[in-house]
C-alpha positions in Angstrom: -49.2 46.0 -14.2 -51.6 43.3 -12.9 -50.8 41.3 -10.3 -51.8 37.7 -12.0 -49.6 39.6 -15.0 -46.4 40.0 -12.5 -47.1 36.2 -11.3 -47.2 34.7 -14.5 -44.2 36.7 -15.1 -42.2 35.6 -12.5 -43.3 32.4 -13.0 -41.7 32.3 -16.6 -38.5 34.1 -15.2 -38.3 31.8 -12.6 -38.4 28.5 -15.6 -35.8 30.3 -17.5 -33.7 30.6 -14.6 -34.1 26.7 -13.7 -33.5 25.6 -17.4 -30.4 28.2 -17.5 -28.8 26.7 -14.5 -29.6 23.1 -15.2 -27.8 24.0 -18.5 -24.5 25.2 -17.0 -25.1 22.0 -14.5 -24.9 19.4 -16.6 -22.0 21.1 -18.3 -20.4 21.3 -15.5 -21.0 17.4 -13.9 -20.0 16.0 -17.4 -16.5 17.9 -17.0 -16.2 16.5 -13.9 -16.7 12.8 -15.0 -14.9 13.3 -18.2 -11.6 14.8 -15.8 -11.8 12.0 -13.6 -11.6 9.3 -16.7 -15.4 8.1 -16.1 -17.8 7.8 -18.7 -21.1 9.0 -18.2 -24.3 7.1 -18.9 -26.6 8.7 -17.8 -27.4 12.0 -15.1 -31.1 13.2 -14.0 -32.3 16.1 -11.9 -33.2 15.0 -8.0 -34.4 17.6 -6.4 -35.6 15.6 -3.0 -32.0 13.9 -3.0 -29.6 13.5 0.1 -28.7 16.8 1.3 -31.5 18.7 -0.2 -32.9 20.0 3.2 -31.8 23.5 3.9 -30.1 23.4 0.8 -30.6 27.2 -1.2 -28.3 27.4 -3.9 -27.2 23.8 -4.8 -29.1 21.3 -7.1 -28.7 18.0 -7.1 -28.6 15.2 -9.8 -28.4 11.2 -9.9 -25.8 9.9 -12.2 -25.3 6.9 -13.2 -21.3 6.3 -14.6 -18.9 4.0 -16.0 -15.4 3.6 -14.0 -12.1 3.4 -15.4 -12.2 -0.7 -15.2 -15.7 -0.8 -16.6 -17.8 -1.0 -12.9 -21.1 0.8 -13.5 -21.8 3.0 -10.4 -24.6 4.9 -9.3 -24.4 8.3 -7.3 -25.6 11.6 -6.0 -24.0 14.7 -7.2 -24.7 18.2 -5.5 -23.2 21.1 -7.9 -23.7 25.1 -8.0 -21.7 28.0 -9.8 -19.8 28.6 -7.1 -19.2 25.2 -5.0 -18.2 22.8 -7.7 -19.1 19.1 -8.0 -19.8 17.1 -5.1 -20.1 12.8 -4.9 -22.4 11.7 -2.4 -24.0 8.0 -2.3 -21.6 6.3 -5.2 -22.1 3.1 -5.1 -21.0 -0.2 -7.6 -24.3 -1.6 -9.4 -22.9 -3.5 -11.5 -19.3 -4.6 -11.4 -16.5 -4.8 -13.9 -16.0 -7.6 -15.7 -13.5 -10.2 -14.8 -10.7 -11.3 -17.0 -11.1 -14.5 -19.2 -9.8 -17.7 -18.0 -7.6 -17.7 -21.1 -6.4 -14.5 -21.0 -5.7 -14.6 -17.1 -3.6 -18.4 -17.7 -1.5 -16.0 -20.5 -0.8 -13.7 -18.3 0.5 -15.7 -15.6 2.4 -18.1 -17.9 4.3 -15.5 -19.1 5.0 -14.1 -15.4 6.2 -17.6 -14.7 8.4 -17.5 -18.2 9.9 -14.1 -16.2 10.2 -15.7 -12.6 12.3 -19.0 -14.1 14.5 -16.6 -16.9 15.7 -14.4 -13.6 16.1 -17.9 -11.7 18.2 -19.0 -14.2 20.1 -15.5 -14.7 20.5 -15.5 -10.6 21.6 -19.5 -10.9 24.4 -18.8 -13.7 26.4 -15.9 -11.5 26.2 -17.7 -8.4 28.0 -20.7 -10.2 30.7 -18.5 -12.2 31.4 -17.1 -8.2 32.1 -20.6 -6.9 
């Protein structure tokens, strides 16, 4: 075989190898966020992200996810076959929104409605004791 053949080769094994495993990654980070309740937006390949130096067998991926109260959140993932998922970097771009007025005023009228009914309750026994 020629050597530019074997190059070429290897070159094309080498892609098939990179698409397999970036496959099997995104499987794999998109069970992660599904397990933890998150909802994932959106995940790209970084191959220069934090921790890449000396790095050999884990790739590494930016995501960008959703949060069980709606904060949108921004992180580094580091993932292999064998080591799992890892979050580095997460940080809140964009936080949750906050209750409306009118529902947060519900809310605590009816915790008042509770606080005065056991008041009363409380008020009731301690003058059927006396």
């Amino acid at each position: 075989m020629e050597p530019t053949a074997f190059i070429i080769l290897f070159i094309i094994l080498a892609i098939v190898i990179r698409l397999a495993a970036g496959a099997f990654d995104g499987d794999r980070v998109e069970q992660y966020v599904r397990e933890k309740g998150w909802e994932l937006i959106d995940k790209s390949w970084d191959p220069f992200g934090p921790g890449w130096f000396g790095e050999q067998d884990s790739r590494i991926y930016e995501i960008v996810y959703k949060d069980r109260e709606g904060s949108v959140h921004r992180a580094h993932v580091k993932t292999s076959m064998m080591s799992g998922v890892y979050l580095t970097n997460d940080r809140i771009v964009e936080e949750a929104p906050k209750p409306l007025l009118a529902e947060e005023k519900a809310a605590l009228q009816k915790r008042l409605a509770e606080l005065e009914r056991k008041e009363a309750q409380a008020s009731r026994r301690t003058e059927g004791n006396g």
